[in-house]
MARTOR-297532 format. One record per residue (C-alpha): residue number from 0; residue in one letter; z, x, y. Coordinates in pm, 1 decimal, m for minus. Each point is the difference from the previous one (the first is absolute). Layout:
BEGIN
<site marnu="NUM" marvex="a" zz="Z" xx="X" yy="Y"/>
...
REM end
This chain:
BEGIN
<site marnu="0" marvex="x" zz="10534.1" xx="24722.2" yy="7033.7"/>
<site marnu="1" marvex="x" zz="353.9" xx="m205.8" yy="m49.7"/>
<site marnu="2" marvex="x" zz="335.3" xx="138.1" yy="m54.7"/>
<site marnu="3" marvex="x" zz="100.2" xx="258.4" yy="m251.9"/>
<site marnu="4" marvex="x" zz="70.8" xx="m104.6" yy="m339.0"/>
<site marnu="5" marvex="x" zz="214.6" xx="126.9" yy="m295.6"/>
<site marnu="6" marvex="x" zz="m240.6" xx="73.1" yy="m324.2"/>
<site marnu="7" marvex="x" zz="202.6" xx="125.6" yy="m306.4"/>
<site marnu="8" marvex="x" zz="90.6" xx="359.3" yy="176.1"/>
<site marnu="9" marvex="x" zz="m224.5" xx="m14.0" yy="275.5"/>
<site marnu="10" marvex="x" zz="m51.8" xx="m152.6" yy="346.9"/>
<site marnu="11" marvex="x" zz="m327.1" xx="m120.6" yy="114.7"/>
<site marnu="12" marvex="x" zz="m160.9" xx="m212.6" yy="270.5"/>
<site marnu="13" marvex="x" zz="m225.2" xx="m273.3" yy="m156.0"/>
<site marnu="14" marvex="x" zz="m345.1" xx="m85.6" yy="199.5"/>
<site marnu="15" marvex="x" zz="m87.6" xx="m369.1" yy="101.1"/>
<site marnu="16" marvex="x" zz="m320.9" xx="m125.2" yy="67.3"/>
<site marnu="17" marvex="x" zz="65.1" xx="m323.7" yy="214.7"/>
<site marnu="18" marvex="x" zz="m279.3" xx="m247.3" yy="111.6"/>
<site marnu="19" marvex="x" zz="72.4" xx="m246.4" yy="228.5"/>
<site marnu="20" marvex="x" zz="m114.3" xx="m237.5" yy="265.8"/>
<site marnu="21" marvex="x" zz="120.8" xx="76.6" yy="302.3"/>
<site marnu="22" marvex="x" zz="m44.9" xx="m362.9" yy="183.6"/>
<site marnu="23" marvex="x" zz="128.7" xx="m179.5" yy="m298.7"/>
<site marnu="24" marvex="x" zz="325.4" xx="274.1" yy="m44.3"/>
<site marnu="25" marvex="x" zz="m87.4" xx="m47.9" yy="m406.3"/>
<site marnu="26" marvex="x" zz="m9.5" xx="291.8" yy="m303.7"/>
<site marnu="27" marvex="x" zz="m384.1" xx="m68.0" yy="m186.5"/>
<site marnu="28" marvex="x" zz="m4.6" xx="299.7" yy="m198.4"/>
<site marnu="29" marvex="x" zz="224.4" xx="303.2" yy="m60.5"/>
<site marnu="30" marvex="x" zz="44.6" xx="288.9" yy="m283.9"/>
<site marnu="31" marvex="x" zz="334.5" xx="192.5" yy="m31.5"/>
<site marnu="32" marvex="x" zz="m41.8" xx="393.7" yy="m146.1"/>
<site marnu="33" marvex="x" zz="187.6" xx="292.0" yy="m51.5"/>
<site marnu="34" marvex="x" zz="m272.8" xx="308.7" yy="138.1"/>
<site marnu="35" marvex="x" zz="m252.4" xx="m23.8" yy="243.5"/>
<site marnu="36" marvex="x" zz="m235.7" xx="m279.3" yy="m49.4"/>
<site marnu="37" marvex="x" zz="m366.1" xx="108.6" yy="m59.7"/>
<site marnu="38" marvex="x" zz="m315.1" xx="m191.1" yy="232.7"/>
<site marnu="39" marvex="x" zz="m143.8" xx="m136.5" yy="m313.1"/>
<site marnu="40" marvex="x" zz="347.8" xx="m207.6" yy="m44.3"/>
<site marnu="41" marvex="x" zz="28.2" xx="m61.5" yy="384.1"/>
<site marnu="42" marvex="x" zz="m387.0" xx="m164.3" yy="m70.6"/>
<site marnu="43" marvex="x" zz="51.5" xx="m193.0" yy="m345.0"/>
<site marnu="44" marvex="x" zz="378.9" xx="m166.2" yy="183.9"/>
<site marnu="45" marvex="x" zz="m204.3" xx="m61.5" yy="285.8"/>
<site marnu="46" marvex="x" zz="m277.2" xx="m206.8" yy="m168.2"/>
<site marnu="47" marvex="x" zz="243.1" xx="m163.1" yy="m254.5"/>
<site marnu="48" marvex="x" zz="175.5" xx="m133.3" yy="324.8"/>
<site marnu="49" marvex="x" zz="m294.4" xx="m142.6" yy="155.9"/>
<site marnu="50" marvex="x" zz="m117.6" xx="m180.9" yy="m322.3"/>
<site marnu="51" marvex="x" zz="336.9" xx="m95.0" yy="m132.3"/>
<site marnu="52" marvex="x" zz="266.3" xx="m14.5" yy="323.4"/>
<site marnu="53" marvex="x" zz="384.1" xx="m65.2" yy="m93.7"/>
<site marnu="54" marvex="x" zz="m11.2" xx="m240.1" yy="261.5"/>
<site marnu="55" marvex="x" zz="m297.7" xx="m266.1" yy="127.5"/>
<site marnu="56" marvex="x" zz="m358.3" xx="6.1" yy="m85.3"/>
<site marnu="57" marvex="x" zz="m189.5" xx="347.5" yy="m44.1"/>
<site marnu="58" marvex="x" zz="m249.6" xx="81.2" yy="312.9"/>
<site marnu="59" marvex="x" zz="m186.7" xx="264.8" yy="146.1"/>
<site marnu="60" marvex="x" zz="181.8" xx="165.9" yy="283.1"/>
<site marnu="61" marvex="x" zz="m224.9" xx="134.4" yy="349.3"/>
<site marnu="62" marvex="x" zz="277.2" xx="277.9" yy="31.0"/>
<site marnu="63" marvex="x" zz="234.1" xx="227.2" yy="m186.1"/>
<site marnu="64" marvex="x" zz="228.5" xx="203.9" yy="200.7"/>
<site marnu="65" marvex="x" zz="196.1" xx="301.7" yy="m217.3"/>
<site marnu="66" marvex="x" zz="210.5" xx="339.0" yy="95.0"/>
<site marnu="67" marvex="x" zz="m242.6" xx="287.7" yy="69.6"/>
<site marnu="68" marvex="x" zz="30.1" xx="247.5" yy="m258.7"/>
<site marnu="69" marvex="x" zz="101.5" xx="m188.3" yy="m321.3"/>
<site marnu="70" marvex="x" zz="m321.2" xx="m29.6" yy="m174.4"/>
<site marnu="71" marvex="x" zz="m180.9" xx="m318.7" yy="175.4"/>
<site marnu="72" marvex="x" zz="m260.8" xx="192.4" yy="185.4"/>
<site marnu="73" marvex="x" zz="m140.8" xx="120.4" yy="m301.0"/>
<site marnu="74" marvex="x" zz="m72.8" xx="m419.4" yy="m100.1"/>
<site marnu="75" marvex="x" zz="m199.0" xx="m10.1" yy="349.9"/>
<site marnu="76" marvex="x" zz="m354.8" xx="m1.3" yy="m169.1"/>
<site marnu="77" marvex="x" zz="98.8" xx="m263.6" yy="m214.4"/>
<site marnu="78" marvex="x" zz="174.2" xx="m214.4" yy="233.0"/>
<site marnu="79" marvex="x" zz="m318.4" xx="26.6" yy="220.0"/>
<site marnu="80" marvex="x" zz="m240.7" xx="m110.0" yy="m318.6"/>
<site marnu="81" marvex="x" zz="286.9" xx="m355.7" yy="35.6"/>
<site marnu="82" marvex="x" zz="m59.5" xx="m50.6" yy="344.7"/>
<site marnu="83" marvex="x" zz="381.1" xx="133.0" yy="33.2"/>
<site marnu="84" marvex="x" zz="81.5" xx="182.2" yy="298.6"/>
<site marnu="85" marvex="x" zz="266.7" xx="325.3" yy="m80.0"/>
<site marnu="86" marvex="x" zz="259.1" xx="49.0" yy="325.9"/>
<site marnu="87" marvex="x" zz="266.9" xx="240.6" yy="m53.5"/>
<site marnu="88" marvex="x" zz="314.0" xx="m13.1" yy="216.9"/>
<site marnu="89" marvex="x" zz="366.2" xx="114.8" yy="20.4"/>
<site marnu="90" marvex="x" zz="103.7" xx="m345.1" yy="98.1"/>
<site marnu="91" marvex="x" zz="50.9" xx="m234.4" yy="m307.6"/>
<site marnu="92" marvex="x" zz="307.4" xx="m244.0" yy="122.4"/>
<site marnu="93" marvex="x" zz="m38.4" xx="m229.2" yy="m288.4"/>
<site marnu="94" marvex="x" zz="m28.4" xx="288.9" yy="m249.0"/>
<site marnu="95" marvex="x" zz="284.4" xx="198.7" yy="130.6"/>
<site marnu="96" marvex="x" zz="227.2" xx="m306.5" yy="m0.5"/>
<site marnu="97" marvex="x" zz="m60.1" xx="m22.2" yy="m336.6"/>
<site marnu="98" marvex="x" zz="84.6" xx="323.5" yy="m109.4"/>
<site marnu="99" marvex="x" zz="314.4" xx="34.6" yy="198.1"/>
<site marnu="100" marvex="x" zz="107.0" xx="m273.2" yy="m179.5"/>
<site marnu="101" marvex="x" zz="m83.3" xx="74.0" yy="m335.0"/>
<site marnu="102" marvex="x" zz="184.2" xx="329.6" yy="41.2"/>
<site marnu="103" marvex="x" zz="271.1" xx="m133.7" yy="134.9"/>
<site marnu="104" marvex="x" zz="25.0" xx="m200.5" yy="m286.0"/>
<site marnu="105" marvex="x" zz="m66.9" xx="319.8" yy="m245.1"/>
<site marnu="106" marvex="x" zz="275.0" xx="180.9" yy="210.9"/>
<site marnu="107" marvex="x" zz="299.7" xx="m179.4" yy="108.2"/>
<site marnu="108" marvex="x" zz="116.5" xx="334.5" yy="187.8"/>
<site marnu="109" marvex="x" zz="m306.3" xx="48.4" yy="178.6"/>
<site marnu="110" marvex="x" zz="72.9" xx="172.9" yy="341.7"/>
<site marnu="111" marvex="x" zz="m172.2" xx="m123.8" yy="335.5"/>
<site marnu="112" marvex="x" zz="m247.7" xx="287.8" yy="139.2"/>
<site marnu="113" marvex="x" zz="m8.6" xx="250.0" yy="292.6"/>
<site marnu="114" marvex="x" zz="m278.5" xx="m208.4" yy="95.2"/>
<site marnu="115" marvex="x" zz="249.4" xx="m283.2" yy="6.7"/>
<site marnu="116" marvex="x" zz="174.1" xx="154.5" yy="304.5"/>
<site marnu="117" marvex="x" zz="m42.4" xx="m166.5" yy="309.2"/>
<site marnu="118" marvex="x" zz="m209.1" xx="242.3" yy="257.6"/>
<site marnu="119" marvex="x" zz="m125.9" xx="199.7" yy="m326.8"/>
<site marnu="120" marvex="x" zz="m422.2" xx="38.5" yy="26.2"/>
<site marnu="121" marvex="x" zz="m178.9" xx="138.0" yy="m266.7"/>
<site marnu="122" marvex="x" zz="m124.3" xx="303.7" yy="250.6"/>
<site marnu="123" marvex="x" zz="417.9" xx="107.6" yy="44.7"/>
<site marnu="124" marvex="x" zz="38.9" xx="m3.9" yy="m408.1"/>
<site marnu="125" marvex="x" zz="m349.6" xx="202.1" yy="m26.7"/>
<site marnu="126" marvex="x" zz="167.8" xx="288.4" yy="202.4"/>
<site marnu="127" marvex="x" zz="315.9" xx="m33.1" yy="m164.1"/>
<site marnu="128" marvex="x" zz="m137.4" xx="44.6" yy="m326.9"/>
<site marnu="129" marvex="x" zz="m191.5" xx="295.9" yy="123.8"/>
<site marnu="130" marvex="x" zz="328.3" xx="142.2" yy="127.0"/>
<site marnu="131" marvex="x" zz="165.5" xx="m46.0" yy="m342.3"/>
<site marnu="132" marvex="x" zz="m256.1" xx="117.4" yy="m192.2"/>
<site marnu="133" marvex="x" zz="17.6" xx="318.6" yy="275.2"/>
<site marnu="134" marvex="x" zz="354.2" xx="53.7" yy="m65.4"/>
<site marnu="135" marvex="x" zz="m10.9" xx="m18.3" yy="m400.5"/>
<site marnu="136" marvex="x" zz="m275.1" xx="248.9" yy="m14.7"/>
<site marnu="137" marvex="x" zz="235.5" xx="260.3" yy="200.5"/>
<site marnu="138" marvex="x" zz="260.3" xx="m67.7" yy="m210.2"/>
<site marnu="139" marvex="x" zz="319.0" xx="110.2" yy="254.6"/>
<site marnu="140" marvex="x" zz="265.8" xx="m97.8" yy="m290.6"/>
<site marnu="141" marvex="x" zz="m167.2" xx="370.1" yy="m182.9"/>
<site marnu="142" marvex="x" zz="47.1" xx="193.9" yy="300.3"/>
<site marnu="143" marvex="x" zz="403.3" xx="m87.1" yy="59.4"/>
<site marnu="144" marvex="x" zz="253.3" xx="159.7" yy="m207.5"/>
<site marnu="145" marvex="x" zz="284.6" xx="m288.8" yy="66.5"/>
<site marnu="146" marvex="x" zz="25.9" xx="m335.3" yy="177.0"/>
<site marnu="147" marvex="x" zz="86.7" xx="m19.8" yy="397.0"/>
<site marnu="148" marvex="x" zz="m50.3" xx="m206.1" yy="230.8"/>
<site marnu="149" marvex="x" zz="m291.5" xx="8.2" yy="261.1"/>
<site marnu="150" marvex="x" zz="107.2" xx="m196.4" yy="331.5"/>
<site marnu="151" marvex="x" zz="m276.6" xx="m185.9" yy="167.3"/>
<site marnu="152" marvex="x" zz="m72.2" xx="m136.4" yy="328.7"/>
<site marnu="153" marvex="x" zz="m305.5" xx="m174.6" yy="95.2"/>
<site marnu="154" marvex="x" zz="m68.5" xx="m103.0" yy="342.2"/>
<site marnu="155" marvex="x" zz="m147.2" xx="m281.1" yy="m14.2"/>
<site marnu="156" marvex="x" zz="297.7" xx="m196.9" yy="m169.4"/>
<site marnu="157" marvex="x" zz="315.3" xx="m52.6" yy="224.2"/>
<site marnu="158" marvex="x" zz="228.7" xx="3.3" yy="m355.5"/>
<site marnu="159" marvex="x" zz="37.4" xx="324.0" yy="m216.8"/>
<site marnu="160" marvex="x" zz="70.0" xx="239.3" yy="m53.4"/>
<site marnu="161" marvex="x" zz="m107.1" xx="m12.2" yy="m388.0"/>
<site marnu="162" marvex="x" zz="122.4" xx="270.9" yy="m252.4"/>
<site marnu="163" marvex="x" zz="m260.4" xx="41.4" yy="m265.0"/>
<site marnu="164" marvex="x" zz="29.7" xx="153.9" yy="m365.6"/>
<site marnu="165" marvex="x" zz="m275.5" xx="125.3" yy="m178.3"/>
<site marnu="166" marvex="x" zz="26.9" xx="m112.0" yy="m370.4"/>
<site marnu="167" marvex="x" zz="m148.5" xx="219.7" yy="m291.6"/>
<site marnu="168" marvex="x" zz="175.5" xx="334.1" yy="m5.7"/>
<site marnu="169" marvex="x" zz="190.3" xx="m108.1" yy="m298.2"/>
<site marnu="170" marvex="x" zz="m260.4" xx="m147.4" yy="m207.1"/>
<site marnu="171" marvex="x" zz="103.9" xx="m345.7" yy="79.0"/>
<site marnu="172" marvex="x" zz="m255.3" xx="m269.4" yy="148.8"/>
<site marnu="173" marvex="x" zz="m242.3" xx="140.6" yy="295.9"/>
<site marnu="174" marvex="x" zz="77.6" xx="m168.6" yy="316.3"/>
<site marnu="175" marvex="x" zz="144.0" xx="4.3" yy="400.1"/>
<site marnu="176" marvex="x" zz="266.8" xx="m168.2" yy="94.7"/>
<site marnu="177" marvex="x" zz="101.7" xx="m46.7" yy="343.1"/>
<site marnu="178" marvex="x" zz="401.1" xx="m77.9" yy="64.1"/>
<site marnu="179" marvex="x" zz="128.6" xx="m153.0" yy="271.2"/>
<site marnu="180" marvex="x" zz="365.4" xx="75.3" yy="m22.9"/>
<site marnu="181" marvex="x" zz="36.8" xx="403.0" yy="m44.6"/>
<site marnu="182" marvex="x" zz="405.0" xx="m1.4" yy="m68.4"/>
<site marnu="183" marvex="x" zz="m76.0" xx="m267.3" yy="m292.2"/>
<site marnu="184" marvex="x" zz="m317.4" xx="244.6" yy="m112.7"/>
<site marnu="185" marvex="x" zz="210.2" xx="323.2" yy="31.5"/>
<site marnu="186" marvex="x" zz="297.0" xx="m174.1" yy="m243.0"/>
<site marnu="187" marvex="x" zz="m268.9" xx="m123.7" yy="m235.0"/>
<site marnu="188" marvex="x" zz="m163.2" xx="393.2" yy="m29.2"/>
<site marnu="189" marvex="x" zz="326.0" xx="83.9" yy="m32.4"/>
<site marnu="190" marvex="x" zz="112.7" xx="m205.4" yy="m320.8"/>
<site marnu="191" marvex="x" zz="278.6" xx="m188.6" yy="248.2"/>
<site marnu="192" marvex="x" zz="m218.6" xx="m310.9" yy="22.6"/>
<site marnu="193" marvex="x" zz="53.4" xx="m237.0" yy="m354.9"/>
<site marnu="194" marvex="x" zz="m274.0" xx="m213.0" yy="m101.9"/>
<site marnu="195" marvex="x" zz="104.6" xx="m295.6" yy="91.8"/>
<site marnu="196" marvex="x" zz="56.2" xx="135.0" yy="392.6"/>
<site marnu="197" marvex="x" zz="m316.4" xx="111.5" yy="m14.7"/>
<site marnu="198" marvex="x" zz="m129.3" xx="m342.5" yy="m112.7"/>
<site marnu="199" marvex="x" zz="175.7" xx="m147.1" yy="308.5"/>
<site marnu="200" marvex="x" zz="1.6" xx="187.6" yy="285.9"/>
<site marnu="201" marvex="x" zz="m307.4" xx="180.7" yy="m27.3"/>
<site marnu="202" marvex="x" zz="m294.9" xx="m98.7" yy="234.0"/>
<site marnu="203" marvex="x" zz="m335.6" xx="215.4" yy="m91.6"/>
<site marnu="204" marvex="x" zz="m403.6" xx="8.8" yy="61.5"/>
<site marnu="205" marvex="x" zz="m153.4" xx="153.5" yy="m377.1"/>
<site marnu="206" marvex="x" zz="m318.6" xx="48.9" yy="m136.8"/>
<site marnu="207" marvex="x" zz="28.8" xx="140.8" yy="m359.2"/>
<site marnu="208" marvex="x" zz="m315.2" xx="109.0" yy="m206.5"/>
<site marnu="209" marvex="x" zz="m122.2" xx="m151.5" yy="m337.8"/>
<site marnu="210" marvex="x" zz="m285.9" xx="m137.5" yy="m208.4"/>
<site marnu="211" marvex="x" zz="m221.8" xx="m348.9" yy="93.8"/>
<site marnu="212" marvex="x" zz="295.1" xx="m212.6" yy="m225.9"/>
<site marnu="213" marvex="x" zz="293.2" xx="104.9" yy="247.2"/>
<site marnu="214" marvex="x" zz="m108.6" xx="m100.4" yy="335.8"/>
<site marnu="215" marvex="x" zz="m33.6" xx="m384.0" yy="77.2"/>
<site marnu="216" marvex="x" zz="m296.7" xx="m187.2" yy="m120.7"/>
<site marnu="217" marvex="x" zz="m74.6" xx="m88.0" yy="321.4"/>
<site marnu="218" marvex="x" zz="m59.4" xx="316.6" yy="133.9"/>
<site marnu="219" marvex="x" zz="m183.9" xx="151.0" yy="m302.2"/>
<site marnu="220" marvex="x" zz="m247.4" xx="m302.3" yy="37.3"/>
<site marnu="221" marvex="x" zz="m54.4" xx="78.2" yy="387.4"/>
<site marnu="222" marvex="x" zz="m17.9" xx="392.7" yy="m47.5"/>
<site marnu="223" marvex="x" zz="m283.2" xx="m65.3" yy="m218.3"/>
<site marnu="224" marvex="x" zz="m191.9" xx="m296.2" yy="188.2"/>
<site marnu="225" marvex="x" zz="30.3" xx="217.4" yy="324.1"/>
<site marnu="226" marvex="x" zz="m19.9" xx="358.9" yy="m147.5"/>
<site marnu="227" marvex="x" zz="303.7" xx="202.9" yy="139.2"/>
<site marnu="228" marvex="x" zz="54.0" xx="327.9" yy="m148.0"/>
<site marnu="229" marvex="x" zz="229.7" xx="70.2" yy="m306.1"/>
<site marnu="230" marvex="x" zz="28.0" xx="400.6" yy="m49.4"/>
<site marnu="231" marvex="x" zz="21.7" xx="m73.9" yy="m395.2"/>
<site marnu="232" marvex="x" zz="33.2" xx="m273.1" yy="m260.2"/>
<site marnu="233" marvex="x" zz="400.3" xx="140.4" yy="34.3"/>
<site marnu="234" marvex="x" zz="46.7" xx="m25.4" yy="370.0"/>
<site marnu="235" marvex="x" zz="m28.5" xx="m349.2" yy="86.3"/>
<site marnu="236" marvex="x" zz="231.9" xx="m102.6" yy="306.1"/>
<site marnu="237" marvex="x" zz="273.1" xx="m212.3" yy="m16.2"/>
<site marnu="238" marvex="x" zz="122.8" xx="m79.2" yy="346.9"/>
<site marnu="239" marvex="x" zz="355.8" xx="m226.8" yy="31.1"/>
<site marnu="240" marvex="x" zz="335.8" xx="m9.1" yy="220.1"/>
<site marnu="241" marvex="x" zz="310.9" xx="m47.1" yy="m156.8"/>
<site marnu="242" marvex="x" zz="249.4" xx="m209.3" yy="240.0"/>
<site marnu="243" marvex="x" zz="378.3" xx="m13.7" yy="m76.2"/>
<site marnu="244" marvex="x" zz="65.7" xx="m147.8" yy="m354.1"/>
<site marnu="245" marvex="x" zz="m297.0" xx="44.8" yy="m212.8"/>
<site marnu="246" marvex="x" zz="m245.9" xx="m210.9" yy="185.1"/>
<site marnu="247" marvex="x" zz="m319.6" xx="140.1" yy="m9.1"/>
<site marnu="248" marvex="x" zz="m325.9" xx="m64.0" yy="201.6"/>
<site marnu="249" marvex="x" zz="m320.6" xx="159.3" yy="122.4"/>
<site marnu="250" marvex="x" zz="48.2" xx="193.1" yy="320.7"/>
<site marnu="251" marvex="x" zz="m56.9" xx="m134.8" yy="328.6"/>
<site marnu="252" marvex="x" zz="m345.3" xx="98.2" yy="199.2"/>
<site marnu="253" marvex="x" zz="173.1" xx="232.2" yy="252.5"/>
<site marnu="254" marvex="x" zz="211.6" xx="149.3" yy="m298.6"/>
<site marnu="255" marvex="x" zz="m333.2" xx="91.5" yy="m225.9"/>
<site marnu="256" marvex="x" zz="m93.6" xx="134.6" yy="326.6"/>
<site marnu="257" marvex="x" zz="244.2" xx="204.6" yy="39.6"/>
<site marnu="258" marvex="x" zz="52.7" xx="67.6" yy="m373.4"/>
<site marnu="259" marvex="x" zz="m406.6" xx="141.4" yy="8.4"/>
<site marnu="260" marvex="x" zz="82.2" xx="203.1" yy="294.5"/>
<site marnu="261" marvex="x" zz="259.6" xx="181.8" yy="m224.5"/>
<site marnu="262" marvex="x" zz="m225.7" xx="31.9" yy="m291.0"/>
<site marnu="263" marvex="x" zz="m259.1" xx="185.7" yy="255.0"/>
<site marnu="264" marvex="x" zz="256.3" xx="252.3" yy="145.9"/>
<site marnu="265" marvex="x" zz="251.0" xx="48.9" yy="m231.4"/>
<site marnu="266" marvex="x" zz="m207.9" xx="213.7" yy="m243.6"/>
<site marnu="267" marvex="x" zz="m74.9" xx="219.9" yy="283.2"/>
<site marnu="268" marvex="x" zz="325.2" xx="4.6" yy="155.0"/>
<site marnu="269" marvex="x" zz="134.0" xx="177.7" yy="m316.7"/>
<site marnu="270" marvex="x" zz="m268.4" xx="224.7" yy="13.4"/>
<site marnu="271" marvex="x" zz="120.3" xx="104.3" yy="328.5"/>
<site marnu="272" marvex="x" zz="361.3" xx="m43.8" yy="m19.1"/>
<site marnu="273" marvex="x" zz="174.7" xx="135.7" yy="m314.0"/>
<site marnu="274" marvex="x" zz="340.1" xx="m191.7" yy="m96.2"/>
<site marnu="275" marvex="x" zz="263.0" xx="208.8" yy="192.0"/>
<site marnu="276" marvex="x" zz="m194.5" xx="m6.7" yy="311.7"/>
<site marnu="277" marvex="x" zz="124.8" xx="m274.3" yy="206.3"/>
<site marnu="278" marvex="x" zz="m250.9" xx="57.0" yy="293.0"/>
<site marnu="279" marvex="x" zz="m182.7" xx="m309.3" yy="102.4"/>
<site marnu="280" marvex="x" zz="m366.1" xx="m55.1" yy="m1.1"/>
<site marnu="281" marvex="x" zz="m204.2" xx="m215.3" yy="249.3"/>
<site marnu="282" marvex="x" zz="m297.6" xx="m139.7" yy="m198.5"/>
<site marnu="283" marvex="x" zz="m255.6" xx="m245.8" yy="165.8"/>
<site marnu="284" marvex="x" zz="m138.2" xx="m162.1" yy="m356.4"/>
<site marnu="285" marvex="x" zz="m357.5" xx="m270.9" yy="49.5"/>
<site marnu="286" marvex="x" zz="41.1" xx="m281.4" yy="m213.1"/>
<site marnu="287" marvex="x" zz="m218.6" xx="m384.8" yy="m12.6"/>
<site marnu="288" marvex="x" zz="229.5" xx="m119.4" yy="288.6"/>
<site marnu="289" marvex="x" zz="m50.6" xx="274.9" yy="260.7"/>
<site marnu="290" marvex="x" zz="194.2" xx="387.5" yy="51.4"/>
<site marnu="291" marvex="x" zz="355.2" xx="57.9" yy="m61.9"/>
<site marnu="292" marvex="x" zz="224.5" xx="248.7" yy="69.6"/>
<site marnu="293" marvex="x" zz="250.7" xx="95.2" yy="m279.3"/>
<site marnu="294" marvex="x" zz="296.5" xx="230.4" yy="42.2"/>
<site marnu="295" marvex="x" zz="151.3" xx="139.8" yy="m323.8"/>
<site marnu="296" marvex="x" zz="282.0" xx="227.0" yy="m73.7"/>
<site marnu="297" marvex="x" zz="179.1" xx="104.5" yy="m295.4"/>
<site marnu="298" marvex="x" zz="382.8" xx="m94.6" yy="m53.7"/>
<site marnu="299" marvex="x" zz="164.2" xx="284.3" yy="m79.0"/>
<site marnu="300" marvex="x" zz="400.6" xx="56.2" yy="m69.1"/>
REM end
């Protein structure tokens, strides 16, 4: 799937079928489509590319190697019947080039992916996923009645302590933030923060919750090739850390580490803990990476 696209009212995510040679880096055969492509099309733009290739002479191919799960399997009796052998694999270099550069092209603001992040495995974003999906189903924004601060401490990072806000009470967009500054956070709940203050001094780790379209491309395409869990087609995560200014970029890998061991306690923690209780609470959470121990507390006036 490429980048989303604006269609009268509506945005969708158009499907490519690519064939190309891997050796030779070249495009033979391709079909562009707006809903899932059926096998009978994957088969009729896979024998028009054989007999009439956009580039060189057509020819008869030993292997084929696809994505698992797309449609291709079903063509293995007929592949066989060539002499064709069918491999599926996660690993098409040549293919995913191409398609990271045809949506760049398709969208100019395309964002890079958590993926991206240096020290970032596929295993660390699984869990993370799970944690967020964890965390939306408990919904902790329904069981607050107004918006405080939760200081956290985690002892496996020397830096901290973190002040996090749940977002949702109001109605407004379904999220975590966690602050790093609590005098700049406490002026900004308090209406003594302007915009544009906000905008430059404020230094925050956020994941906010929306559909497939609001999260970067990148990351929709990798939750779906490697299957992490989404709690509903509402409730996809958007991670990103705001620096001073309005830069903007995905979190670093010990900051999504700490951000999922928030999204693990903090729903319990208010369970626990109601707002005007400013006891803290020790709470050893197990995430991808190993154990940690969190300490929470509320901030109370």
């Amino acid at each position: 799937m490429l980048s989303w696209v604006q269609e009268g009212d509506q945005e969708e995510r158009p499907w490519w079928i690519i064939i190309a040679e891997e050796k030779q880096g070249t495009v033979l055969g391709q079909e562009i489509r707006s809903d899932p492509p059926p096998v009978a099309l994957l088969w009729d733009t896979l024998v028009r590319t054989l007999q009439f290739p956009l580039v060189g002479k057509p020819y008869r191919p030993a292997e084929i190697y696809v994505r698992p799960g797309l449609g291709w399997e079903s063509l293995q009796g007929s592949l066989d019947e060539l002499g064709i052998r069918l491999v599926t694999t996660d690993h098409l270099d040549l293919v995913d080039f191409l398609q990271n550069e045809l949506t760049q092209h398709l969208d100019s603001h395309g964002e890079p992916g958590l993926l991206d992040v240096s020290g970032v495995t596929p295993k660390q974003l699984a869990s993370l996923y799970e944690s967020a999906a964890y965390y939306f189903q408990q919904t902790p924004w329904r069981k607050l009645g107004y918006e405080a601060p939760i200081q956290i401490a985690c002892n496996k990072f020397q830096t901290g302590p973190w002040y996090g806000i749940v977002m949702g009470q109001m109605g407004q967009t379904l999220g975590l933030t966690l602050y790093e500054n609590l005098e700049l956070l406490q002026r900004l709940l308090e209406g003594r923060l302007s915009e544009e203050e906000n905008l430059r001094f404020t230094v925050a780790t956020t994941v906010i919750f929306g559909g497939p379209s609001e999260i970067p491309v990148a990351d929709l395409d990798a939750a779906e090739r490697h299957g992490w869990k989404v709690a509903g087609p509402d409730a996809y995560p958007w991670f990103f850390h705001k620096e001073r200014g309005m830069t903007t970029h995905p979190p670093l890998a010990w900051q999504l580490e700490l951000m999922e061991a928030c999204l693990r306690t903090i729903p319990d923690f208010i369970q626990r803990r109601p707002q005007d209780d400013p006891t803290q609470e020790v709470m050893p959470v197990t995430l991808a990476s190993g154990t940690l121990e969190m300490t929470l507390a509320w901030i109370v006036d």
